[in-house]
The first five atom37 places (N, CA, C, CB, O) and aatype in JSON, in Angstrom:
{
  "aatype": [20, 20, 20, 20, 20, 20, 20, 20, 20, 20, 20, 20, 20, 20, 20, 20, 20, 20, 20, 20, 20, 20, 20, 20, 20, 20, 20, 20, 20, 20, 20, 20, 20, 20, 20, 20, 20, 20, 20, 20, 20, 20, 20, 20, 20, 20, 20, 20, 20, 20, 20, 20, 20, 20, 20, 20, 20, 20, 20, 20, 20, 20, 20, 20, 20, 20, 20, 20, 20, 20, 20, 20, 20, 20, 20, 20, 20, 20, 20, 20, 20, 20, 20, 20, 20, 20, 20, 20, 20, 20, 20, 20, 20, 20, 20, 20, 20, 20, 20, 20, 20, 20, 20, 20, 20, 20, 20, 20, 20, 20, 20, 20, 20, 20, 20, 20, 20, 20, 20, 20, 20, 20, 20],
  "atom_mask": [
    [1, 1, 1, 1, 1],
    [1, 1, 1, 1, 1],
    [1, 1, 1, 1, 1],
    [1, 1, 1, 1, 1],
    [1, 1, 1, 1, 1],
    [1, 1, 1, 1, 1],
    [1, 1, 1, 1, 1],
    [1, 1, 1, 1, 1],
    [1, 1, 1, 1, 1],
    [1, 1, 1, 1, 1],
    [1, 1, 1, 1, 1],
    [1, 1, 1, 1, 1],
    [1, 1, 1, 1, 1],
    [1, 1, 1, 1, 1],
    [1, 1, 1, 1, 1],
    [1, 1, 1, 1, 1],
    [1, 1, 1, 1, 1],
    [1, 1, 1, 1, 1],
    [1, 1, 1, 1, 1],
    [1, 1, 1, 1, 1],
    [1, 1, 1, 1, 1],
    [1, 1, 1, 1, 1],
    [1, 1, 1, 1, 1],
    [1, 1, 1, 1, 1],
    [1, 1, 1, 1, 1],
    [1, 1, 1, 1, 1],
    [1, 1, 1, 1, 1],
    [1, 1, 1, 1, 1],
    [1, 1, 1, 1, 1],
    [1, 1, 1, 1, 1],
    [1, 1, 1, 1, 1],
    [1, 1, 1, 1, 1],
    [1, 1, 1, 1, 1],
    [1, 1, 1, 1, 1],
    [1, 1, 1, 1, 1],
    [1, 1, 1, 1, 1],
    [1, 1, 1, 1, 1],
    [1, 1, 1, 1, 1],
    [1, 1, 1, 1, 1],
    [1, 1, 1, 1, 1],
    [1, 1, 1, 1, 1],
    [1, 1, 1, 1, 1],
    [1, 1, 1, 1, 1],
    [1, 1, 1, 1, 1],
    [1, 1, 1, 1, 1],
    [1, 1, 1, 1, 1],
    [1, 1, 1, 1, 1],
    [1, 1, 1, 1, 1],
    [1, 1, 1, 1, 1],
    [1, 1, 1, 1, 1],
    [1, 1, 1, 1, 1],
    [1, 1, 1, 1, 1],
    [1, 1, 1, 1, 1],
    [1, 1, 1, 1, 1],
    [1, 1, 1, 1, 1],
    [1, 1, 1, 1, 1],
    [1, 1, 1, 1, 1],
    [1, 1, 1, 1, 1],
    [1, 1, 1, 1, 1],
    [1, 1, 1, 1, 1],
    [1, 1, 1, 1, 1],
    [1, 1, 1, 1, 1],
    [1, 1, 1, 1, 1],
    [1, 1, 1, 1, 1],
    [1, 1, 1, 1, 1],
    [1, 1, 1, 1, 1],
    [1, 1, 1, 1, 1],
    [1, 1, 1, 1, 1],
    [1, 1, 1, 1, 1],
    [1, 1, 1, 1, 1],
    [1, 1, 1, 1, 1],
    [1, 1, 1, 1, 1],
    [1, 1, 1, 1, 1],
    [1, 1, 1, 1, 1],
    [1, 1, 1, 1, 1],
    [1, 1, 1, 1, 1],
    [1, 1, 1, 1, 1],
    [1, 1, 1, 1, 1],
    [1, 1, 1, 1, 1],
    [1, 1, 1, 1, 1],
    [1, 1, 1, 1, 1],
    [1, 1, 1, 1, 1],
    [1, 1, 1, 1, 1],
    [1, 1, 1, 1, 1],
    [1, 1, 1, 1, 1],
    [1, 1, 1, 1, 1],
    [1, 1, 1, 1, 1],
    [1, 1, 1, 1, 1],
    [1, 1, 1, 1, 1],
    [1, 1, 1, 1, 1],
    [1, 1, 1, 1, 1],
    [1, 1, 1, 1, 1],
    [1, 1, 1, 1, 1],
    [1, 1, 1, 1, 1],
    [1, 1, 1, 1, 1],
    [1, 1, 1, 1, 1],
    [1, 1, 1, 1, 1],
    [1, 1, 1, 1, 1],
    [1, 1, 1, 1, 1],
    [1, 1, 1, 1, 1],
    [1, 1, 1, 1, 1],
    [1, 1, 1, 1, 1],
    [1, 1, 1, 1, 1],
    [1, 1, 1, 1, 1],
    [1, 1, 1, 1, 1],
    [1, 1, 1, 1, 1],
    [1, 1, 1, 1, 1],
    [1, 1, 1, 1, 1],
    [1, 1, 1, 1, 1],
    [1, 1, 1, 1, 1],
    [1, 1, 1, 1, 1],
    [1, 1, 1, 1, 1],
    [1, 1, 1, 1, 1],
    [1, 1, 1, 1, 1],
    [1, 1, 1, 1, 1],
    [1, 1, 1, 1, 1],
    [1, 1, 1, 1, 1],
    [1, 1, 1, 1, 1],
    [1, 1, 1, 1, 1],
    [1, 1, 1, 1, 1],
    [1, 1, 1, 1, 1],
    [1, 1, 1, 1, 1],
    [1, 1, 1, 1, 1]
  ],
  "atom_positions": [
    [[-12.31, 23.58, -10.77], [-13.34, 23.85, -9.79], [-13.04, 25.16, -9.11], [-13.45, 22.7, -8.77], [-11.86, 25.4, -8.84]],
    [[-14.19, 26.25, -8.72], [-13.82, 27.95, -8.29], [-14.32, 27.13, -7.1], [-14.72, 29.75, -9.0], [-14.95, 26.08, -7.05]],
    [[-13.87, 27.89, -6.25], [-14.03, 27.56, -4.93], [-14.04, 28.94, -4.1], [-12.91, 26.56, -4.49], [-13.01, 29.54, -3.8]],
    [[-15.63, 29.43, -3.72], [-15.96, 30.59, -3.52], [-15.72, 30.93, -2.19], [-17.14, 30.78, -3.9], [-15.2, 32.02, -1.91]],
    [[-16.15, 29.83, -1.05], [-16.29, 30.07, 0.0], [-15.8, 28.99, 0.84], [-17.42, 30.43, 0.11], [-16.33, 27.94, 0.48]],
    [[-14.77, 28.78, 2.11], [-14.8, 27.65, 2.6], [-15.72, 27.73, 3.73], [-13.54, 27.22, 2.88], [-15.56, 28.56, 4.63]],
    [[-16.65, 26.93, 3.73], [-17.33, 26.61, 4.38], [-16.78, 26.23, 6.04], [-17.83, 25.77, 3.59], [-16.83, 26.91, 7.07]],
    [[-16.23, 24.84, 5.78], [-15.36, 24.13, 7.23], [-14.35, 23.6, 6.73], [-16.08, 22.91, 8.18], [-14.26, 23.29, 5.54]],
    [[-13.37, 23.41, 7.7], [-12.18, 23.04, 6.94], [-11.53, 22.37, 8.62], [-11.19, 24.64, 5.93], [-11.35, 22.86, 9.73]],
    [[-11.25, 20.34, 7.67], [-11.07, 19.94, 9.12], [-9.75, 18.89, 8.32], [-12.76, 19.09, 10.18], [-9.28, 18.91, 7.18]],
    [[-9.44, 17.98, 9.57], [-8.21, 17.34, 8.85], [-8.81, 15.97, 8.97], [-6.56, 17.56, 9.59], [-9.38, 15.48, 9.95]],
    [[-8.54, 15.34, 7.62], [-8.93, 13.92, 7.28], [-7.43, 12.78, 7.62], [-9.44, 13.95, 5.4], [-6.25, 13.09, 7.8]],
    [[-7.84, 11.95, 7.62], [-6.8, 11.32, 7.66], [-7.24, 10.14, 6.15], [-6.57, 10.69, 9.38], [-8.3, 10.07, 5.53]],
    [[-5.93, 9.34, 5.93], [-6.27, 8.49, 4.55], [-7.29, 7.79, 4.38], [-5.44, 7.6, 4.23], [-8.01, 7.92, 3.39]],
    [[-7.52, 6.88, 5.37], [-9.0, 5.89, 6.01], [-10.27, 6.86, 5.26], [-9.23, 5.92, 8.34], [-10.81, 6.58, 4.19]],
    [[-10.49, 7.71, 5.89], [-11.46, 9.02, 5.6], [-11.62, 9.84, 4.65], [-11.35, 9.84, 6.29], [-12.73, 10.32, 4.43]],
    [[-10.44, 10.18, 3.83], [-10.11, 10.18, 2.73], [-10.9, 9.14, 1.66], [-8.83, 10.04, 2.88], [-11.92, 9.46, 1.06]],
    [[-10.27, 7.91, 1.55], [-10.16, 6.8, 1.17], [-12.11, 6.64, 1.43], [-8.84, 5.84, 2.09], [-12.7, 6.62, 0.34]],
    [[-12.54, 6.59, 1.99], [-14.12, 6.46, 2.29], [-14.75, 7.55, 1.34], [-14.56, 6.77, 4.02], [-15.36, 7.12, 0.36]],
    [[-14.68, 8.89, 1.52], [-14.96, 9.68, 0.61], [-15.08, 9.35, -0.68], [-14.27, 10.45, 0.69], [-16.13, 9.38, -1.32]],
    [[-13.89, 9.0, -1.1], [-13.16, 8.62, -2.65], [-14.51, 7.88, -2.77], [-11.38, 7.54, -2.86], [-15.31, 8.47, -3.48]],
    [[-14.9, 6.86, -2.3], [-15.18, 5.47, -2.66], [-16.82, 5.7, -2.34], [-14.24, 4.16, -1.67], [-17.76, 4.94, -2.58]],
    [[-16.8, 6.81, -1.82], [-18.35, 6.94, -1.71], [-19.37, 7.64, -3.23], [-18.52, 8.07, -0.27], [-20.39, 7.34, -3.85]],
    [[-18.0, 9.04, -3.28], [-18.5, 9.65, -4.36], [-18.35, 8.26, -5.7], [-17.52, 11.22, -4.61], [-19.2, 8.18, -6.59]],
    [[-17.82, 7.83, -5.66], [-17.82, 7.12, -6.97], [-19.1, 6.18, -7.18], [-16.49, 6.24, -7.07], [-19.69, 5.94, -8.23]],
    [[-19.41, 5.61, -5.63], [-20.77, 4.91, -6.08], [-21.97, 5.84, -5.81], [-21.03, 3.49, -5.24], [-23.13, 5.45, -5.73]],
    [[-21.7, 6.68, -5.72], [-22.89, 8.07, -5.95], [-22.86, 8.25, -7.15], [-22.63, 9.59, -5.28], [-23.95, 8.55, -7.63]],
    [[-21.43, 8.15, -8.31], [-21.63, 8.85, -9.61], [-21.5, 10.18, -9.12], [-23.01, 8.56, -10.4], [-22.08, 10.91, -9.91]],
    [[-21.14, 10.64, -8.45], [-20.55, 12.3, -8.34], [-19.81, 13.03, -9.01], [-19.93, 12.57, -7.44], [-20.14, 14.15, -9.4]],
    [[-18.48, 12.39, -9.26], [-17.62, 12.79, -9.65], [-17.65, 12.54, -11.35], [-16.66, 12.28, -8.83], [-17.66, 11.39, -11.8]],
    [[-17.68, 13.69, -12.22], [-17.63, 14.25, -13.35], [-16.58, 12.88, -14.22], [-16.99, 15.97, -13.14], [-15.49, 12.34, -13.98]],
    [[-17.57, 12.77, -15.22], [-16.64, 11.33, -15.88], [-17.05, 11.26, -16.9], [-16.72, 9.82, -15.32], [-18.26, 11.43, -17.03]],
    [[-16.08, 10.96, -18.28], [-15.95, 11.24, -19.5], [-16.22, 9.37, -20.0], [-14.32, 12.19, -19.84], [-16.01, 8.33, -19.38]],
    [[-16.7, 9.62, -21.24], [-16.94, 8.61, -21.71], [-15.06, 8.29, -22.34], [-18.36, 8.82, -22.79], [-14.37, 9.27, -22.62]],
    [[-14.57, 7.04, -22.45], [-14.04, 6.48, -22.72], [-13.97, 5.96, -24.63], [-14.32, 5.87, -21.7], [-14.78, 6.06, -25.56]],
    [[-12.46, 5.34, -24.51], [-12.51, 5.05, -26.05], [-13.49, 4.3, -26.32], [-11.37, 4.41, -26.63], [-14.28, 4.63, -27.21]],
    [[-13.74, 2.54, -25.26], [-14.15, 1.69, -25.04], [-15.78, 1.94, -24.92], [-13.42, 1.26, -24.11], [-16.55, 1.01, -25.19]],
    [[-16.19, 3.04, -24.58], [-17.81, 3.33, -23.89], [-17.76, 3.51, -22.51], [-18.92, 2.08, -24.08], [-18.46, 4.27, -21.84]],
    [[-16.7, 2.57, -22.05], [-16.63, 2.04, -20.33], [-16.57, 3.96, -19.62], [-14.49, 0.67, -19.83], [-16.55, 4.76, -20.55]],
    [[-16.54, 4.45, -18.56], [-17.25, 5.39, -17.71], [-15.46, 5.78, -17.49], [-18.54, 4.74, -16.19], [-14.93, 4.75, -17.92]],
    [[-14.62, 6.49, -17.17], [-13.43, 7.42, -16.96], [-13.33, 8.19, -15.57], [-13.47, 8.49, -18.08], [-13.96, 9.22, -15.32]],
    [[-12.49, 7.58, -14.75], [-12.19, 8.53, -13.85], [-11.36, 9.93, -13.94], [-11.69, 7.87, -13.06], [-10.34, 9.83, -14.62]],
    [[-11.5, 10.63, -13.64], [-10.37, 11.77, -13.6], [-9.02, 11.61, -13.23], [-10.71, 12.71, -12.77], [-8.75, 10.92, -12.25]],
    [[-8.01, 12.23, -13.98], [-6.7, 11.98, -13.54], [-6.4, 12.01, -11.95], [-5.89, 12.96, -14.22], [-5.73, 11.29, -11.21]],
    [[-7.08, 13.03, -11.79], [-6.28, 13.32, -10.09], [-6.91, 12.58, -9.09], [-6.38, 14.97, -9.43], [-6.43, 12.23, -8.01]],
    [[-8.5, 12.3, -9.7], [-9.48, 11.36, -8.67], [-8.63, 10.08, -8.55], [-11.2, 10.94, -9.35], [-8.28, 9.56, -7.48]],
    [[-8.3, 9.59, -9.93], [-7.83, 7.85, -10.02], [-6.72, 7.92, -8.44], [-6.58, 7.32, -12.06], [-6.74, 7.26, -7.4]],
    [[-5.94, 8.9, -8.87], [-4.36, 9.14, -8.16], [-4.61, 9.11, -7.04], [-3.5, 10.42, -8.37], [-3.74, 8.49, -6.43]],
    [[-5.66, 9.6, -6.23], [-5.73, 10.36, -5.04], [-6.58, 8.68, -4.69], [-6.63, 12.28, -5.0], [-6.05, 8.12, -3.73]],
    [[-7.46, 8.09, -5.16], [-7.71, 6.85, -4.73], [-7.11, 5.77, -4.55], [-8.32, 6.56, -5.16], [-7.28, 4.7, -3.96]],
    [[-6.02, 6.52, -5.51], [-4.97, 4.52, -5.29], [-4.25, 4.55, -4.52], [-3.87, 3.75, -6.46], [-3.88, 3.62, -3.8]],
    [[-3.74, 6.13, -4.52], [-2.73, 6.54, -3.01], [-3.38, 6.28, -1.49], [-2.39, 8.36, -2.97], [-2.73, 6.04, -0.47]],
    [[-4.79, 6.4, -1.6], [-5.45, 6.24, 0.32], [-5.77, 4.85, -0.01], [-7.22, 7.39, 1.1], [-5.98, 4.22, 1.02]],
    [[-5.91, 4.11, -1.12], [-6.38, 2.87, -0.82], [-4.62, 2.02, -0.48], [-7.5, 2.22, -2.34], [-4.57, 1.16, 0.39]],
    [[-3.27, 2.42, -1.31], [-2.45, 2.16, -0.66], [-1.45, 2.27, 0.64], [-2.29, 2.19, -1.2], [-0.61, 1.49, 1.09]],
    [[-1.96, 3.74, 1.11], [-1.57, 3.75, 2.25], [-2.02, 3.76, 3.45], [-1.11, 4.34, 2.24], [-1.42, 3.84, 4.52]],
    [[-3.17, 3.67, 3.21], [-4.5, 3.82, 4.84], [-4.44, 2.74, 5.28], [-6.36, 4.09, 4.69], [-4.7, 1.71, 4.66]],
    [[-3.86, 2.85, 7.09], [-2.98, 1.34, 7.4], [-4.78, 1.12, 8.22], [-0.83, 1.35, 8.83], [-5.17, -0.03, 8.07]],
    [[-5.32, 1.61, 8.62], [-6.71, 1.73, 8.97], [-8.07, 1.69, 8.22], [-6.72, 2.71, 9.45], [-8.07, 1.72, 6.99]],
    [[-9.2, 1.63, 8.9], [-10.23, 1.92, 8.45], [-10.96, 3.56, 8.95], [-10.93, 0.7, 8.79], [-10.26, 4.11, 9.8]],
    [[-11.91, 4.17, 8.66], [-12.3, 5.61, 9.03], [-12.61, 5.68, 10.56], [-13.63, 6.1, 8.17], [-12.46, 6.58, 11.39]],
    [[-13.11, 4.39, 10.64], [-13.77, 4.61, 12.12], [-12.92, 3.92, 12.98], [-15.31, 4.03, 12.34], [-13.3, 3.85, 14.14]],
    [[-11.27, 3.11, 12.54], [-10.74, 3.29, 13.71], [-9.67, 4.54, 14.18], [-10.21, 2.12, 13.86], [-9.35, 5.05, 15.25]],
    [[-9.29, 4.76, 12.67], [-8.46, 6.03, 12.69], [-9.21, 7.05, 13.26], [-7.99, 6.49, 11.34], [-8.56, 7.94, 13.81]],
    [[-10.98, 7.18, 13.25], [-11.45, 8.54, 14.24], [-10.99, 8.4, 15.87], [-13.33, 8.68, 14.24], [-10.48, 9.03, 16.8]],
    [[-11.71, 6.82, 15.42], [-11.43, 6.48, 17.23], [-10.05, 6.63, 18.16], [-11.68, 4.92, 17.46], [-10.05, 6.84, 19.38]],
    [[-8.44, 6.41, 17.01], [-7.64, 6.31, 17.28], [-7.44, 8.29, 18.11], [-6.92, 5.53, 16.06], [-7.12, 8.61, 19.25]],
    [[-7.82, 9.2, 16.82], [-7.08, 10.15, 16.71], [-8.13, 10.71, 18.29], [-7.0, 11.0, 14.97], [-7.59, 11.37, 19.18]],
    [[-9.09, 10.45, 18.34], [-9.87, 11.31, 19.77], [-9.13, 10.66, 21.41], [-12.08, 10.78, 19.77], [-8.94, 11.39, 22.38]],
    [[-8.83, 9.33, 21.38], [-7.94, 8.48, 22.02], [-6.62, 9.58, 22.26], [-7.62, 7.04, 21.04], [-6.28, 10.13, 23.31]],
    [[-6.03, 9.68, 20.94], [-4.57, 10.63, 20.66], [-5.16, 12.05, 21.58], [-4.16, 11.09, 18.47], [-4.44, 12.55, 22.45]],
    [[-6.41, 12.54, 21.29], [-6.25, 14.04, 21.46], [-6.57, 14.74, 23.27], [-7.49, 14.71, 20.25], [-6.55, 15.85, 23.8]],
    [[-6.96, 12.58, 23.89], [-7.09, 13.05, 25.38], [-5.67, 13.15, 26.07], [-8.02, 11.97, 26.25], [-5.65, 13.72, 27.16]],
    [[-4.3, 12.58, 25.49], [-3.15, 12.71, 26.35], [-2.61, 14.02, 25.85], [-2.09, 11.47, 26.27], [-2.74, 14.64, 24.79]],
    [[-2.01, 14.21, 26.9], [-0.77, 15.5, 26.87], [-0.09, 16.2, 25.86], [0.3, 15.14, 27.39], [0.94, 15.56, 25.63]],
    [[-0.12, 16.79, 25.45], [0.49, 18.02, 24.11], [0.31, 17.12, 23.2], [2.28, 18.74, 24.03], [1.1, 16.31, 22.72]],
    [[-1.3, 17.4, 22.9], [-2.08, 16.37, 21.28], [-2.82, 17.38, 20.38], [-3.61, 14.95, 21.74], [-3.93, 17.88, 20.58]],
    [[-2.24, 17.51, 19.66], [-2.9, 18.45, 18.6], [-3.71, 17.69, 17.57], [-1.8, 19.28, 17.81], [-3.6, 16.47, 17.55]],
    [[-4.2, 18.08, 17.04], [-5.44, 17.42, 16.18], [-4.6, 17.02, 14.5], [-7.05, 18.89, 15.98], [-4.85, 16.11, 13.7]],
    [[-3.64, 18.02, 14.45], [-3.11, 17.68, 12.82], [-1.86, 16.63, 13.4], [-2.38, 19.43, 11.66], [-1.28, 15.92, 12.57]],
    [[-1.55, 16.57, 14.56], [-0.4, 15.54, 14.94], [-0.99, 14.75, 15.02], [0.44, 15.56, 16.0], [-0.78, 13.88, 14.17]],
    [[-1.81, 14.54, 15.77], [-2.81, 13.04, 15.64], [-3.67, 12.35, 14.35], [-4.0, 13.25, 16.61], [-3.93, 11.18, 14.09]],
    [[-3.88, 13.23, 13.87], [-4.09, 13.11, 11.93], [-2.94, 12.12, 11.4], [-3.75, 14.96, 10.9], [-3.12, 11.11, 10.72]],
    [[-1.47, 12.7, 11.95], [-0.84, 12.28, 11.2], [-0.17, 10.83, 11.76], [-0.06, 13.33, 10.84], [0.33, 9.95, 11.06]],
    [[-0.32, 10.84, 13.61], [0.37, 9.39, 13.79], [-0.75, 8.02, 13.12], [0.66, 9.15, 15.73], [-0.57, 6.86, 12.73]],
    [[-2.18, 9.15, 13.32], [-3.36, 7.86, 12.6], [-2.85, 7.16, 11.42], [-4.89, 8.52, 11.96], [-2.9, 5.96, 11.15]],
    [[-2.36, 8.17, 10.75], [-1.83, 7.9, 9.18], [-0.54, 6.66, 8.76], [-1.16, 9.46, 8.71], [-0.55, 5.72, 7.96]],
    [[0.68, 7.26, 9.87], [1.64, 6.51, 9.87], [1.59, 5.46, 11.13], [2.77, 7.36, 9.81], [2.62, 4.79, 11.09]],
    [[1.16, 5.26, 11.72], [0.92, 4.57, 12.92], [2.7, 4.29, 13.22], [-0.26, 3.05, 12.7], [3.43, 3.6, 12.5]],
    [[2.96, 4.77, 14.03], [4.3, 4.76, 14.03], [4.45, 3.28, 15.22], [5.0, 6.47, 14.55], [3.55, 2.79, 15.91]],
    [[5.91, 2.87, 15.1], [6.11, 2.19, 16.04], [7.48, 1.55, 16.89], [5.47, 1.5, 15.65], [7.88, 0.54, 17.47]],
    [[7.84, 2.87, 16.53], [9.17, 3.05, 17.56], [8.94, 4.55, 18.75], [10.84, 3.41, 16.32], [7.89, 5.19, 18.67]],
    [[9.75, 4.85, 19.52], [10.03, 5.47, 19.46], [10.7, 6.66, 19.01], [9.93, 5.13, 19.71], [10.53, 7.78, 19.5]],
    [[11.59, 6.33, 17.94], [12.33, 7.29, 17.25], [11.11, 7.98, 16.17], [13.73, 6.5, 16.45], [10.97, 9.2, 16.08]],
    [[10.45, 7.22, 15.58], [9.62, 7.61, 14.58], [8.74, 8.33, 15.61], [8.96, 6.44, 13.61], [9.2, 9.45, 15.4]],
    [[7.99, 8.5, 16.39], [7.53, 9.54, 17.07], [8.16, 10.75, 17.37], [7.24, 9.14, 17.99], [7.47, 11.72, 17.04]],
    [[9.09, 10.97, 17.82], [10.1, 11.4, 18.0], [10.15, 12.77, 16.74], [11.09, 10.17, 17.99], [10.16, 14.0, 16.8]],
    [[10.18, 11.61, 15.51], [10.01, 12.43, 14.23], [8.74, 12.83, 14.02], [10.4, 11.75, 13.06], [8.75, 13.74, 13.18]],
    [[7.65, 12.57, 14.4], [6.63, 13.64, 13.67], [6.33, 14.28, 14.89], [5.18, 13.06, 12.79], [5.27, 14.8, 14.52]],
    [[6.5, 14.76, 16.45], [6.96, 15.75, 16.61], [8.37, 16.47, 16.97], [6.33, 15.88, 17.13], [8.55, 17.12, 18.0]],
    [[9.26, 16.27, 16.02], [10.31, 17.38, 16.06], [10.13, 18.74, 15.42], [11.44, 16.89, 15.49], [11.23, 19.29, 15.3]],
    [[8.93, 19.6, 14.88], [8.67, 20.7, 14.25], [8.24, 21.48, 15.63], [7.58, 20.55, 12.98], [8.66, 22.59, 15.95]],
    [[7.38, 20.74, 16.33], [6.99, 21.37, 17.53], [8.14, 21.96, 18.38], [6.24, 20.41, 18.31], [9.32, 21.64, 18.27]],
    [[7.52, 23.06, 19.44], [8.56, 23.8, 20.13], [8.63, 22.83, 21.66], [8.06, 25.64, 20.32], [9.37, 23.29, 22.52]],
    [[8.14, 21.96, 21.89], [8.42, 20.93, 22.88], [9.05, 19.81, 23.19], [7.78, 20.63, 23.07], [9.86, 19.51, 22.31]],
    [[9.04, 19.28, 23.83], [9.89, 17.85, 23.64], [8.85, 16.65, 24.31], [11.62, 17.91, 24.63], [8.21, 16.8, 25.35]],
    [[8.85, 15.68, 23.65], [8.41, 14.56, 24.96], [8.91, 13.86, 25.72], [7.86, 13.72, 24.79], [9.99, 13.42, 25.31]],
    [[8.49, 13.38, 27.13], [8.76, 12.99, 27.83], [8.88, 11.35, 27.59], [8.13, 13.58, 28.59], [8.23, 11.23, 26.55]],
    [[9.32, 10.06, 27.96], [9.54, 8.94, 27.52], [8.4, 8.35, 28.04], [10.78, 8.41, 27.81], [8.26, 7.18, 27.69]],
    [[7.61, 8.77, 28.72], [5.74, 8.48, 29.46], [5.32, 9.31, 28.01], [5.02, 9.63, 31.64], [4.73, 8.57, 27.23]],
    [[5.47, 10.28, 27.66], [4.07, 10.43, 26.91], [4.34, 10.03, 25.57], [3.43, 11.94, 26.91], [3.45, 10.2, 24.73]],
    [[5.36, 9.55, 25.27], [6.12, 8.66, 24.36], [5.28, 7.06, 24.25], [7.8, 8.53, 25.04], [4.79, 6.48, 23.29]],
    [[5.37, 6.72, 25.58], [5.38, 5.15, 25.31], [3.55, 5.0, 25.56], [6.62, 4.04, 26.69], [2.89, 3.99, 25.31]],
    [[2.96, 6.49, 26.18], [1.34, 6.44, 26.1], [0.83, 6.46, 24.37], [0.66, 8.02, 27.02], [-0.24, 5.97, 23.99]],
    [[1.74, 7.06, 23.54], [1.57, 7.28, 22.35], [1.73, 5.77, 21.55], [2.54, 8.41, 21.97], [0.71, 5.29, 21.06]],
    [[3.08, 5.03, 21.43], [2.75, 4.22, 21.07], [2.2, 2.48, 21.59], [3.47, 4.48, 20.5], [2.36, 1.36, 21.1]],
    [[1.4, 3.09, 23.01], [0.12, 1.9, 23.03], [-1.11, 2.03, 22.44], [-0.35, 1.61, 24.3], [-1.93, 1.2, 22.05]],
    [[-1.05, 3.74, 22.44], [-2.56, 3.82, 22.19], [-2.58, 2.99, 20.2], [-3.18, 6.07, 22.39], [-3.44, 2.36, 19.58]],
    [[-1.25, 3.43, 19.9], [-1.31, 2.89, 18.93], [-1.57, 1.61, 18.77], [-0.52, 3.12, 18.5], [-2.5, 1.19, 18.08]],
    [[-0.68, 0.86, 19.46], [-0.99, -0.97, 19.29], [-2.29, -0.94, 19.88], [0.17, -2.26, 20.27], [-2.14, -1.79, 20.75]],
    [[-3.21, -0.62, 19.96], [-4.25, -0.85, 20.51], [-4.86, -0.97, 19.38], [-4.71, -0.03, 21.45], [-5.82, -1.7, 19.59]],
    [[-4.82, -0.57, 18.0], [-5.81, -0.42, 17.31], [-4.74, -0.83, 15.61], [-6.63, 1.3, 17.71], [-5.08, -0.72, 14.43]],
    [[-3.63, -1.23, 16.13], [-3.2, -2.47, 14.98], [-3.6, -3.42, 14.87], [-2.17, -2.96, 14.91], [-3.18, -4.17, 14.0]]
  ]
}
């Protein structure tokens, strides 16, 4: 696929992902080869990329949106960090801890423990 122009470019999380996947397929969108059998062929990377968000998306699209806008009203919330606690829904503190240690900040043990309620809120 050439890919001329990006249009918009936003961050999905697996849930959303995983919806996509599952949309184009009952659209028939996605480009598919007839088989030995007759039966209809997914693409290598389509199959892959569907079995991976259908195995790891601990959510659905619309709570992981709801989760990540929740994430992006507290204190030093970036939109690809909140992408990503949607993803892993973490639930320690230490594992927070870890997806932001790249950042140049630190958190505080309040915006720590605001992080993982907002989470149990939506396990």
């Amino acid at each position: 696929m050439i890919v001329k122009e990006i249009i918009e470019e936003t961050a999905l999380t697996l849930a959303e992902a995983k919806d996509m996947l599952n949309t184009q397929r009952k659209r028939g969108r996605g480009k598919k080869k007839k088989g030995a059998a007759g039966e209809e062929e997914e693409r290598y990377e389509r199959r892959k990329a569907s079995e991976n968000t259908t195995k790891f998306a601990k959510l659905g699209a619309k709570e992981s949106r709801a989760l990540i806008n929740e994430l992006l009203k507290l204190e030093k919330a970036k939109e690809e960090i909140a992408v990503r606690i949607a993803d892993l829904m973490p639930k320690s503190k230490n594992e927070v801890r870890a997806i932001y240690a790249k950042e140049r900040f630190t958190l505080t043990e309040a915006n720590i423990e605001e992080i993982l309620d907002c989470v149990a809120r939506y396990e």
